[in-house]
LOPAPA-306588 format. One record per residue (C-alpha): x, y, z; residue in one letter. Coordinates in steps of 0.02 Angstrom, whole numbers, plus 50000, padded with zeros to 5 digits. Layout:
<nodes>
XYZA;...
</nodes>
This chain:
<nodes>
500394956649977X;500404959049793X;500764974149658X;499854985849592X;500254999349461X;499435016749540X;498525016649371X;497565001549428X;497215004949608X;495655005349686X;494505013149811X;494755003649994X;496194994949923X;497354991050082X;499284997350068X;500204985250127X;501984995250147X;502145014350195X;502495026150055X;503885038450110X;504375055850022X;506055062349973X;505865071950154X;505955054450265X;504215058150291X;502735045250283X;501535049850123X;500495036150158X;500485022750297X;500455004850304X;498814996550343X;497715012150249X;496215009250140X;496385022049992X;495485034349942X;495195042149753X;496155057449827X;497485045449885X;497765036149732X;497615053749627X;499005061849741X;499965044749724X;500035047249518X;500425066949550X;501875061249643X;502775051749528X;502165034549597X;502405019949490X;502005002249606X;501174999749772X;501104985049884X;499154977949916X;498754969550064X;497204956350010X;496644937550085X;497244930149919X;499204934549959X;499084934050148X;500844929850207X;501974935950034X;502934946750123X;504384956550052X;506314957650127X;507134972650076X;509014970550029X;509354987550078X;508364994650241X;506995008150232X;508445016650354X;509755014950262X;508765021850085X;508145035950207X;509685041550267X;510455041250095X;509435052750020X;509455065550145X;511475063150130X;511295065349949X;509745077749925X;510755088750046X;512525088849981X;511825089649797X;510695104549843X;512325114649928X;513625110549773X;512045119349667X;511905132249785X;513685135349777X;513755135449572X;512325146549579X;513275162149689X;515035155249593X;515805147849767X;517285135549757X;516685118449781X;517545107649919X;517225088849873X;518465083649995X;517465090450120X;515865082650053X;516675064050001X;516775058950181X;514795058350181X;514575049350015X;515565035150070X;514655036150225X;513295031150116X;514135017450009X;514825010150167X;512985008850235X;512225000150078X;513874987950046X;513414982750242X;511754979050191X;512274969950021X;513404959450135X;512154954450250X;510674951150136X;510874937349988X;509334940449883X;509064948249733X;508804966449721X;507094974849722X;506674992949715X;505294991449603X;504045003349730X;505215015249786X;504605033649796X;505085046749732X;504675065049645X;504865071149492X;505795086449542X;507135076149658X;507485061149524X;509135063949537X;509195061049710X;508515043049715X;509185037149539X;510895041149604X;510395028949764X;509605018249646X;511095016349527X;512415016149679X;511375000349736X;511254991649573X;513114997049556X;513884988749718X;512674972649669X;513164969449513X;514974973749584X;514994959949717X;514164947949611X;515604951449468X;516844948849596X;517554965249652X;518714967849795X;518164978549950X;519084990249900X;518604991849719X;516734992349777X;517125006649881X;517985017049746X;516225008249616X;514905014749736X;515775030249778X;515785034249596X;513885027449564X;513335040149711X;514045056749623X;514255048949438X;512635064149396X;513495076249481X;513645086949345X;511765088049340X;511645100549475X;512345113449355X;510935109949224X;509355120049249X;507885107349313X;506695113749184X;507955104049042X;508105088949156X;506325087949176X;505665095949008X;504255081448954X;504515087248752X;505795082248648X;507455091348678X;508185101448571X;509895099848486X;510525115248598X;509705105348737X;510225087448755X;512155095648694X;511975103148888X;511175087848967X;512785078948896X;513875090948966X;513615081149157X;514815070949119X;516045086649075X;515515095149238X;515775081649330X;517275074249303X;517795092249318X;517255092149495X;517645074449563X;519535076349481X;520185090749579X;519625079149737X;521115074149849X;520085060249918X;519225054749777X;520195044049650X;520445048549479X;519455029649435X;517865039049540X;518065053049440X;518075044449275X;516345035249328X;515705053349310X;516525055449121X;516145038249062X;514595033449132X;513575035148958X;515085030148852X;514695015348749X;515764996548669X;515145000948502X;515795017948524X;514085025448503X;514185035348689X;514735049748742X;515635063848777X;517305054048706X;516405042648607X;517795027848659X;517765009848621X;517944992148713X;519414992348856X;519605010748842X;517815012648924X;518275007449127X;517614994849215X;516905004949359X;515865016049199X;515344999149112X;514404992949290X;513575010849325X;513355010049141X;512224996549152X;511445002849325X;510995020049252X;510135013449083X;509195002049214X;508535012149339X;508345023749203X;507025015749119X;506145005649267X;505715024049361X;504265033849308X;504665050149239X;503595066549176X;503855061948994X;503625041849014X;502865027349135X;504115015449207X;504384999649124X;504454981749241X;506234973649300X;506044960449152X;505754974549016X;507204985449079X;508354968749085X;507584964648899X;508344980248844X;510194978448917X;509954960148828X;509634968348664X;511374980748687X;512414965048725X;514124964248661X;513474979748582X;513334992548692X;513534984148841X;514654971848917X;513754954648895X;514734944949061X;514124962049139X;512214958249093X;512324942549119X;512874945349288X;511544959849337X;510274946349284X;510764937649426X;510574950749554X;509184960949523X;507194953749533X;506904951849355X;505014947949434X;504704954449616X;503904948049765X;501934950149743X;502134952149546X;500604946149483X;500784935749329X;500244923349195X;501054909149164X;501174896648982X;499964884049038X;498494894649071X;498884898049250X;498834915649351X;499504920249503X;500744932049609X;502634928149657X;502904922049812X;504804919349820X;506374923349747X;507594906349685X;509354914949729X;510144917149549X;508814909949458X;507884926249479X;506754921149317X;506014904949399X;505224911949539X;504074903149658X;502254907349618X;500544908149713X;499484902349597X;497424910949605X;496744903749477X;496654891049336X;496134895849137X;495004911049206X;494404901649357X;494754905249544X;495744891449632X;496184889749822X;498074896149824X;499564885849829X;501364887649774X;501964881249611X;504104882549615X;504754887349433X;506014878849471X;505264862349486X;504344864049332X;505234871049176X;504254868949044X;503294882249116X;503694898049095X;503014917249132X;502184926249004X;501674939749044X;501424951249186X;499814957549251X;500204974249308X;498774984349221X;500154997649158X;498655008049097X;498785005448910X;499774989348850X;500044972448942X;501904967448990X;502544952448882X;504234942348873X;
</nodes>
């Protein structure tokens, strides 16, 4: 199988993976030749990458880190807890985290199992979700990226607990912001992003008064978008002040951030978002940190198509543990000309290098 951006699907193209919704309910199943209706509703839906099942990629098949179960599960934990705290702002009920926190680390303890059990690199890059529920998955996405980059960086169980239960509710406070200033697709006002900044306010608020949430969760909520260079907020602290927990879901949140699609932009590709934590190094963010995140997420995905410095095209095939930029690649063709497939290992060969990424994003061409 290979991806596709929905923006270059085509009639009678064959999904090769199901497409759930936000409700654990199959959108589209696996083995079904599209329609134009289907790859319409696809782009309405917030849809960034499909898998394509074709004779060319027969037998590139994708393992998961974390389970379709598992991701399924979590955001009905998530999407329903999230949903009730609003619900309970709304009519001006007390809030009982300690009632809801057994849950959440339901949820970490789930995807940490999975982490544990599963030693490739991280790939979410078709994950589904709607516009209106973002925050649902990105807090799943960033409480996965989160316990990764935790585990590779050499946390203790215990400390990963306390990370991912911190990644899972650090945008708590965005159930008290009104959904049509999340989602506005103009720029925001002054008056606006001032209350989109006041999550991390909110938040902290709520997560603090928590008997079974640690004051270090808590702070994952305040610090979150704090930055090294002091350029973050709401504190607008430096260096060691910022916590460790914050720097990680720091890096998670600016990542997932920009590799989702959202109502006022397309999502960029694994190697673009980890381009732009590269260029906030030592800056912004901590450079051991990136460094480290490098190593765990798929900078370039199973069934990526791409081009490669010596003229060659074809789709990745397999992941090189760490070396998640050296990929194993099926190569199709040769300087414009069709080829019979067969693997070419990055690894093996590195004075050759990936340039660029064939994803047909629409309007401009992904380069490194």
């Amino acid at each position: 199988m290979r991806i596709r951006s929905v923006h270059s699907l085509k009639e009678n193209d064959c999904l090769g993976k199901a497409i759930y919704n936000e409700n654990d309910s199959i959108l589209l199943n696996q083995g079904v030749s599209l329609t134009k209706r289907m790859i319409e509703r696809l782009k309405e839906k917030g849809v960034s990458f499909v898998y394509i099942d074709d004779k060319e990629t027969e037998g590139i098949i994708t393992d998961d880190v974390i389970k379709e179960s598992t991701k399924q599960e979590s955001i009905r934990t998530i999407k329903e807890n999230f949903t009730n705290i609003s619900q309970s702002l709304k009519l001006g009920k007390t809030i009982d985290m300690d009632k809801l926190s057994p849950t959440f680390s339901n949820v970490v303890n789930n995807i940490l199992s999975d982490i544990h059990s599963n030693k490739e690199a991280v790939s979410m890059l078709s994950d589904v979700f709607c516009y209106d529920t973002y925050v649902f998955q990105h807090s799943l996405n960033v409480t996965i990226y989160s316990l990764a980059l935790g585990k590779k960086y050499g946390l203790s169980e215990k400390q990963l607990e306390e990370l991912g239960l911190g990644a899972i509710l650090h945008d708590i406070g965005k159930v008290a912001i009104p959904i049509e200033v999340l989602n506005k697709e103009e720029t925001l006002t002054f008056e606006e992003f001032a209350l989109i900044k006041e999550h991390t306010n909110i938040g902290f608020d709520m997560l603090r008064k928590a008997h079974t949430i640690s004051l270090l969760t808590a702070h994952c909520a305040f610090q979150h978008h704090e930055r090294l260079d002091g350029s973050g907020y709401p504190r607008g602290i430096k260096g060691d002040d910022i916590h460790i927990y914050a720097k990680i879901i720091g890096i998670a949140d600016v990542f997932d951030a920009v590799t989702g699609n959202r109502v006022y932009r397309k999502a960029k590709l694994p190697n673009e978002g980890l381009e732009l934590l590269y260029s906030g190094a030592a800056t912004m963010f901590d450079k051991e940190m990136v460094e480290a995140f490098s190593k765990t997420v798929a900078i370039y995905p199973i069934g990526l198509e791409v081009a490669l410095s010596d003229g060659r095209m074809g789709v990745v095939s397999k992941q090189n543990g760490d070396f998640t930029s050296r990929p194993v690649i099926r190569i199709l063709s040769e300087e414009g000309k069709q080829v019979t497939p067969y693997e070419l290992n990055l690894m093996e060969h590195l004075s050759i290098t990936i340039t660029s990424c064939e994803t047909a994003l629409t309007q401009n061409k992904v380069t490194n």
